[in-house]
C-alpha positions in Angstrom: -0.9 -12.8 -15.5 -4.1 -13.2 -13.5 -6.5 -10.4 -13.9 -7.8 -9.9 -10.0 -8.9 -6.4 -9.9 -10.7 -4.0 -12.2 -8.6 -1.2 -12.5 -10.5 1.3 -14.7 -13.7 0.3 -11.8 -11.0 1.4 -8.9 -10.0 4.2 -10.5 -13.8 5.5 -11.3 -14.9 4.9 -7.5 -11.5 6.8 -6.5 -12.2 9.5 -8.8 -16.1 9.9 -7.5 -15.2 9.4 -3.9 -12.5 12.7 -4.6 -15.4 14.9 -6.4 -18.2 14.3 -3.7 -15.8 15.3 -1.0 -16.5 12.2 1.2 -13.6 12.1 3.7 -12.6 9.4 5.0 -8.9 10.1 4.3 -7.5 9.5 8.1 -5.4 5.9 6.7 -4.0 7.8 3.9 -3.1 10.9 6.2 -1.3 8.2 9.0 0.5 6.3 5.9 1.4 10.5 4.1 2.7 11.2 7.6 4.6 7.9 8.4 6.4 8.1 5.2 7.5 11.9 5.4 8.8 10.8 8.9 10.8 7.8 7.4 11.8 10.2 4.3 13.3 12.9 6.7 15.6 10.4 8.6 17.4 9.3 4.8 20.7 11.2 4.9 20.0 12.8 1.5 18.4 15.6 -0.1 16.6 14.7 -3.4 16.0 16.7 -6.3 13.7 15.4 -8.3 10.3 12.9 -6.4 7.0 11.9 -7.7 4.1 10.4 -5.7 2.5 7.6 -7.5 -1.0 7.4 -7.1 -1.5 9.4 -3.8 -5.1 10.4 -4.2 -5.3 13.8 -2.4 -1.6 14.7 -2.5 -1.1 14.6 1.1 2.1 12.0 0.6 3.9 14.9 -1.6 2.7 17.8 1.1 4.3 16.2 3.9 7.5 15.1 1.9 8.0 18.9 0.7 7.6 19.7 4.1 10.7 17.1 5.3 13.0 20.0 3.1 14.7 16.7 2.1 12.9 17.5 -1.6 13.2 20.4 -3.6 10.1 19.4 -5.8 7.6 16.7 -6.6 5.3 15.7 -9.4 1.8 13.8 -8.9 1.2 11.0 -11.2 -2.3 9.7 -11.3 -5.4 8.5 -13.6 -7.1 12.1 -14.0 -6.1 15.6 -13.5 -9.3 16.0 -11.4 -6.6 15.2 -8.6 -4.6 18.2 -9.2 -8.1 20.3 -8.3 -6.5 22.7 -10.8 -3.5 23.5 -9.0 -1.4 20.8 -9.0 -0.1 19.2 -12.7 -0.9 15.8 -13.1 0.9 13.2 -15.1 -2.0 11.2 -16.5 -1.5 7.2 -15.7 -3.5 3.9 -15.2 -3.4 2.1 -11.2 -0.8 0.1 -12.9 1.5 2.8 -15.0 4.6 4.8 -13.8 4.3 7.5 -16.6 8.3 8.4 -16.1 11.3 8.2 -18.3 14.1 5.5 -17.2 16.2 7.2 -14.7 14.3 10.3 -14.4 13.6 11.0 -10.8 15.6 10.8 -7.3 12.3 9.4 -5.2 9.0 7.9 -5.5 6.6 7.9 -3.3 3.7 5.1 -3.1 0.9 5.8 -0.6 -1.7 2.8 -0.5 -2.5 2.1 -4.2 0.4 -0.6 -5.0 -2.3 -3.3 -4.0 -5.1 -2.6 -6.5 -2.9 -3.1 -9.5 -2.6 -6.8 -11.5 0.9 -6.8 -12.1 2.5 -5.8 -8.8 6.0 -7.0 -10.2 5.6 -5.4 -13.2 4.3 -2.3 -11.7 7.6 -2.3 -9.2 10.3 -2.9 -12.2 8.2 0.4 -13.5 9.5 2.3 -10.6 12.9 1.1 -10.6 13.9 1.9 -14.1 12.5 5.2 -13.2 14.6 5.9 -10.4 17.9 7.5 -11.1 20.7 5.3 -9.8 21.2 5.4 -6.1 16.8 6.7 -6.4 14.6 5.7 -3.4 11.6 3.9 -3.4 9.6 4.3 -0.2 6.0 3.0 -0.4 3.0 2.0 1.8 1.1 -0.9 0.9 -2.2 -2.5 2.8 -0.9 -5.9 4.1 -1.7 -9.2 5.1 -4.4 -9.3 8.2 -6.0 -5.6 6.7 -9.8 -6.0 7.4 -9.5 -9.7 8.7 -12.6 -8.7 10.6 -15.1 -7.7 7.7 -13.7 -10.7 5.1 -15.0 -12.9 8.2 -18.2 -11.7 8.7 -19.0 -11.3 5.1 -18.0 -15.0 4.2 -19.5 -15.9 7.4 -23.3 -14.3 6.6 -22.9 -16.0 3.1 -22.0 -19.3 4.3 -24.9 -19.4 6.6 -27.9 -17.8 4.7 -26.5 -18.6 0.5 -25.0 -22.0 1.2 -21.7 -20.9 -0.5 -19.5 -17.7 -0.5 -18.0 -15.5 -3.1 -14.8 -12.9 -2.3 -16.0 -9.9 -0.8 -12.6 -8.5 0.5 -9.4 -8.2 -1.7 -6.3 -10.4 -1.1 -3.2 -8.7 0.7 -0.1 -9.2 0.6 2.1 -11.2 2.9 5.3 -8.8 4.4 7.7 -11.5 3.2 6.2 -11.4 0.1 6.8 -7.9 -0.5 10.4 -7.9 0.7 11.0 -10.5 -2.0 9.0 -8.9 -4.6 11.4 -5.5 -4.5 14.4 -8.4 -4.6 13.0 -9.7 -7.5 12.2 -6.0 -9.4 15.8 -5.3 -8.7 15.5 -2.8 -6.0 19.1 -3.3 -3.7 19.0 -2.6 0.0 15.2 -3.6 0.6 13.6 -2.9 3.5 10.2 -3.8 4.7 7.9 -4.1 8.2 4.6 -3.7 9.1 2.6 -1.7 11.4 -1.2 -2.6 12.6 -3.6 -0.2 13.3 -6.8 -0.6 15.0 -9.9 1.3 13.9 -13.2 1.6 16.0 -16.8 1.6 14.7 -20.0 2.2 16.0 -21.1 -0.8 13.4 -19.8 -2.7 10.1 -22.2 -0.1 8.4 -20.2 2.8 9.2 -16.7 0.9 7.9 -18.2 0.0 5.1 -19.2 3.7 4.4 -15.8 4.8 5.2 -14.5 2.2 2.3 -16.7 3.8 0.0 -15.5 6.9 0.8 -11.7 5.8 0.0 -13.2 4.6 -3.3 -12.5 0.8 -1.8 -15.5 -1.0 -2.3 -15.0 -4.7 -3.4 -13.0 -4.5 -7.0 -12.6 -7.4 -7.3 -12.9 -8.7 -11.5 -14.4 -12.6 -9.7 -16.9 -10.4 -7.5 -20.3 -11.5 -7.4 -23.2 -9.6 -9.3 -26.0 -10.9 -7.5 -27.5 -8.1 -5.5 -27.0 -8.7 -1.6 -30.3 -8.5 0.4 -30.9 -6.4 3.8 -31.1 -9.9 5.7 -27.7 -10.6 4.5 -26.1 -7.0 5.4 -27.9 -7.2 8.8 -26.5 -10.7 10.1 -23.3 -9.8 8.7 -23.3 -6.9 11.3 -24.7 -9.1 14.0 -21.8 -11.8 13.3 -19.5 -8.9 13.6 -20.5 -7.3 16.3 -20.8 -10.6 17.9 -17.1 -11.7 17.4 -15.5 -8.3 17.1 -17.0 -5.4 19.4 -15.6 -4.1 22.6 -17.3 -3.9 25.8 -18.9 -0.5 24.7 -20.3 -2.3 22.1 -18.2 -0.7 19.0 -16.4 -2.9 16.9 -12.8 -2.8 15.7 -11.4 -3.4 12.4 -7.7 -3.5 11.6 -5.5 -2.1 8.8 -1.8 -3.6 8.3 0.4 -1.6 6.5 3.5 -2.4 5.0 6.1 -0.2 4.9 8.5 -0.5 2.2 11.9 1.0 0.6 14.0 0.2 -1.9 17.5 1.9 -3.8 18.0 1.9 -7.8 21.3 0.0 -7.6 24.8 1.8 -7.5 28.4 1.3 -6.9 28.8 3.7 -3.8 26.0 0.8 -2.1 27.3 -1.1 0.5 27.6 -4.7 -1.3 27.3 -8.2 0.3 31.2 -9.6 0.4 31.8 -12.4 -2.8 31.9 -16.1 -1.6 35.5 -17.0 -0.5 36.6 -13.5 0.4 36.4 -14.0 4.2 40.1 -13.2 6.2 38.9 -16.1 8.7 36.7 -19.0 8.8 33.3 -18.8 10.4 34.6 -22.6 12.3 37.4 -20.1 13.7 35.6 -17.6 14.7 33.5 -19.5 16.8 36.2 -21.2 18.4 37.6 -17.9 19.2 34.6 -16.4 20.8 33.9 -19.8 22.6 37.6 -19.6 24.5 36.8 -16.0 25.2 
């Protein structure tokens, strides 16, 4: 397994970035609030839910809220998250801290894409979930902060003669589909919605993503320390392919919205090969004399 990102570094910047207060928390509010809303069209009621790694908790607030859960535990990598209310269940970025088949629902709210083993991490969750369990999660995708990564490599390029990775990977939508297939998930569903952020400069979103506890984790970052020249034509190339005309700039944020069901026999199952009462051939000759 390829080590990308330093966990136990993501988890100290998200821990610091809850102590100071720092804000910031509008993407994890619109992903808390898009999943409640998916949660309370599911034609169940649920028991038993944890949220995985949810930082401030909002992802359980809203789900409670639904009435489609009758109670919820936080899993995450120190009780400082609970702020001495809630009970924490202590786990790395990468650890579901849960007996097999001990909850009805997990919820995942924008942490899935700092952790090595996203397979493994998913498998995790299923063999948690009590049969017929949901998994509904929210994962930064493909084309998140497109903007930055271009600007960054970009300013590199031009004043270092080379470039090192200054944005994390994200995952493709397809991929993730076929990554819940593969951790044995049944019924997968997956999509994507964009949102578009404004700035005054890169500065300022680069401030926010310190304030999510976001800055660059990556294990193959570079340590040499960036100059002012570098940060200020990174800006200017930003600005210069990415503003509006009031001058702000825009970055953009994919998220990929993803559920899963723990397999069981009430599930709707795909018809075995052969079982067909008519040929496809016949079909379409039927509908093509209609």
């Amino acid at each position: 397994m390829e080590i990308l990102f330093d966990e136990k570094l993501v988890a100290a910047r998200r821990e610091r970035a809850l102590q100071k207060g720092q804000g910031a928390a509008f993407l994890l509010d619109i992903a808390a609030q898009e999943l409640s809303e998916r949660l309370a069209v599911v034609e169940r009621h649920f028991d038993e839910a944890v949220e995985l790694h949810g930082g401030n908790g909002l992802a359980a607030r809203y789900a409670l809220e639904t009435g489609k859960v009758n109670a919820i535990r936080r899993a995450e990598t120190s009780e400082i998250f609970g702020a001495g209310q809630s009970p924490i269940l202590a786990a790395g970025l990468g650890e579901v801290p849960l007996e097999a088949a001990s909850t009805n629902l997990v919820l995942s709210p924008l942490s899935l894409h700092l952790v090595n083993d996203l397979p493994g991490t998913l498998i995790q969750i299923r063999r948690a979930l009590k049969p017929d369990g949901l998994l509904l999660a929210a994962i930064p995708g493909a084309g998140t902060l497109n903007e930055l990564r271009d600007a960054l490599l970009s300013a590199e390029a031009e004043l270092m003669g080379g470039a090192s990775p200054r944005v994390i990977p994200f995952i493709d939508v397809r991929d993730a589909g076929a990554l819940l297939q593969r951790a044995g998930f049944a019924l997968p569903v997956v999509d994507t919605e964009t949102y578009t952020v404004r700035y005054d400069s890169l500065f300022a979103l680069m401030q926010d993503l310190r304030a999510m506890g976001m800055a660059n984790p990556l294990v193959g970052r570079s340590r040499v320390p960036l100059t002012r020249r570098f940060f200020l034509r990174a800006a200017e190339l930003y600005a210069e392919r990415y503003s509006d005309p009031d001058g702000r700039v825009r970055a953009t944020f994919s998220i990929i919205y993803a559920s899963g069901w723990a397999p069981h026999e009430s599930q709707q199952q795909p018809l075995k090969p052969g079982s067909a009462k008519i040929r496809l051939a016949d079909a379409l000759r039927t509908m093509k004399d209609e």
